[in-house]
KEFIGU-195667 format. One record per residue (C-alpha): residue in three letters; z negated, y negated, x negated. Coordinates in pm, whole numbers, plus 50000, padded with zeros to 5 digits. Each point is the difference from the previous one (the first is absolute). Layout:
// KEFIGU-195667
alaZYX;...
***
This chain:
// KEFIGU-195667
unk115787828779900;unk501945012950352;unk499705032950133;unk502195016550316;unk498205017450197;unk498195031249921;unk501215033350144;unk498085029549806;unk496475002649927;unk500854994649588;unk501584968150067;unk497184987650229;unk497705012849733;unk502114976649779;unk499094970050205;unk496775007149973;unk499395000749667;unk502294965349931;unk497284988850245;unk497135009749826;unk501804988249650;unk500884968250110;unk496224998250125;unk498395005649688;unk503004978049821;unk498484970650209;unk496545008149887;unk500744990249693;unk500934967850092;unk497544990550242;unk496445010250159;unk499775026350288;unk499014974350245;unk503174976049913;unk502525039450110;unk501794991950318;unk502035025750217;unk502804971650035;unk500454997049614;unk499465038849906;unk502924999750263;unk502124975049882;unk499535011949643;unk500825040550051;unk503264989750221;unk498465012650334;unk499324981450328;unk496404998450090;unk500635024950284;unk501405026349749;unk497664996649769;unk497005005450287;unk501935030150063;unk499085017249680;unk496514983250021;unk497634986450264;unk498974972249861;unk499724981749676;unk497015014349925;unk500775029850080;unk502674999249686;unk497364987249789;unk497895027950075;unk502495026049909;unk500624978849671;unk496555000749936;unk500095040250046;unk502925000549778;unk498614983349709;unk496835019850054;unk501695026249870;unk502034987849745;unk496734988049865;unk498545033650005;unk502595017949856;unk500004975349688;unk496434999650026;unk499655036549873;unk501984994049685;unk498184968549909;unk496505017750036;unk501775026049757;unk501094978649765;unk496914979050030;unk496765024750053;unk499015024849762;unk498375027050168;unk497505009449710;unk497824970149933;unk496674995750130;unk500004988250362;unk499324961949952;unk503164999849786;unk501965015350241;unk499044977950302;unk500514969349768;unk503605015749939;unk500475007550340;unk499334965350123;unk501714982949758;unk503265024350093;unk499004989350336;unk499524961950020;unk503444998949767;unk502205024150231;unk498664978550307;unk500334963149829;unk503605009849907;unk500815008150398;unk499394964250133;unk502185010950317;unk497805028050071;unk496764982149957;unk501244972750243;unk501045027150263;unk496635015349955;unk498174966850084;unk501884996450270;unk499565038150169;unk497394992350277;unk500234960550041;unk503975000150040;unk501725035649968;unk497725019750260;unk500994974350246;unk503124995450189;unk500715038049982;unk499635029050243;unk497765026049960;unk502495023949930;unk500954978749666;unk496674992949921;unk499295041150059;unk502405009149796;unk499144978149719;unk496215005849969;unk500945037549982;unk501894991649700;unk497714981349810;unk497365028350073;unk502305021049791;unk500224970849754;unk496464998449974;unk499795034149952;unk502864999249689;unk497774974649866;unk496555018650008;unk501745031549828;unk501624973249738;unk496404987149950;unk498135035949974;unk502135006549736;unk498904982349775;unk496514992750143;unk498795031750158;unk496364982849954;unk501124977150313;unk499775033550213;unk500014989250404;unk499464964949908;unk503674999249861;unk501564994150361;unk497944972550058;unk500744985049619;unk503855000150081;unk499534984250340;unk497574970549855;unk502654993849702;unk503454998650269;unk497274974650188;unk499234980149657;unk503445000649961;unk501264979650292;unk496794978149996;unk500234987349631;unk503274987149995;unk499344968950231;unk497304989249731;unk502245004949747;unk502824974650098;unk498144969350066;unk502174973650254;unk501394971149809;unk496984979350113;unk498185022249794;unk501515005249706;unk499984957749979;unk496115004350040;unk500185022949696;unk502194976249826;unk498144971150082;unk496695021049928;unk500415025549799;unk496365016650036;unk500495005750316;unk503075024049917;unk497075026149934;unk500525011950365;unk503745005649905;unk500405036349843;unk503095015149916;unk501025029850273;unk499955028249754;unk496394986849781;unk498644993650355;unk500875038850143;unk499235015849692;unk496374983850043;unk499995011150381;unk501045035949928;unk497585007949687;unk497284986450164;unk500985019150346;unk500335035749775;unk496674989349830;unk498574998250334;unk501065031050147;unk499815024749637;unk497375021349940;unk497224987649845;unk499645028549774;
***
């Protein structure tokens, strides 16, 4: 891919969203840590210096793609929870509904949860506060989507529902490392398989996390 130089705010906007796509195409090849300015360059047909013209740093394009696929996730997320919740049943069948709908939409986003992990140990780094600003203040308003998602269908959650959807984005990028042992690992479990009870499967091991996060933070009553 070659581009000539951009002269009008749409065709800039162009570049940057080949950036951003070519970003997230190389997250599905490889871990966030292994993303390198010089090969998201050499890949989207820019020099390095062009492409830091769109974005400070590399991080700073991984935090947009991060904010990106926030929202994409969000505005999926709302049909699944319709398609998956009924709002009728008794409460405890509706937050076992709700976290299943969760832990499935999440598990299914592996490029999301590894962006998530990697928010305040890599992304928050490397960036000026004006980026970092300007992305916080977006995932307030993410957060917010979320909670009104969740209240939906579990008005019981009340004022703790803002602090539900910020524990399950955490769970989210935390589980995902546990779930996708190293190859040293997966030997061990080959080699032993009891010990392969510390290896759960991403979506088994959220749904676990989440229902016993709502249970925690429900009503009693």
């Amino acid at each position: 891919m070659t581009f000539q130089r951009a002269r009008t705010e749409e065709q800039r906007e162009i570049r940057r969203r080949a950036i951003l796509d070519m970003a997230s195409a190389m997250l599905d090849e490889m871990p966030v840590a292994e993303i390198t300015l010089n090969e998201l360059s050499r890949r989207v047909g820019l020099a390095k210096p062009n492409v830091l013209r769109y974005f400070e740093s590399r991080e700073a394009v991984l935090l947009e793609l991060l904010d990106r696929l926030l929202q994409e996730w969000l505005t999926e997320l709302a049909g699944e929870l319709a398609a998956g919740v009924d709002e009728n049943p008794p409460m405890a069948e509706r937050a076992a509904a709700v976290a299943e709908t969760l832990s499935r939409s999440l598990s299914g986003r592996v490029v999301l949860c590894d962006l998530i992990g990697a928010q305040s140990s890599v992304l928050e780094r490397n960036v000026s506060v004006e980026v970092v600003a300007r992305y916080k203040r977006a995932s307030l308003g993410h957060l917010t989507t979320m909670t009104a998602l969740l209240l939906k269908y579990l008005p019981e959650l009340g004022e703790n529902a803002t602090l539900f959807s910020l524990q399950a984005i955490l769970m989210a990028g935390a589980l995902p490392a546990y779930s996708t042992p190293p190859p040293s690992l997966q030997a061990a479990y080959r080699a032993e398989p009891e010990l392969a009870r510390f290896h759960l499967e991403l979506k088994d091991y959220l749904e676990l996390a989440l229902t016993a996060t709502l249970l925690g933070v429900l009503p009693r009553r």
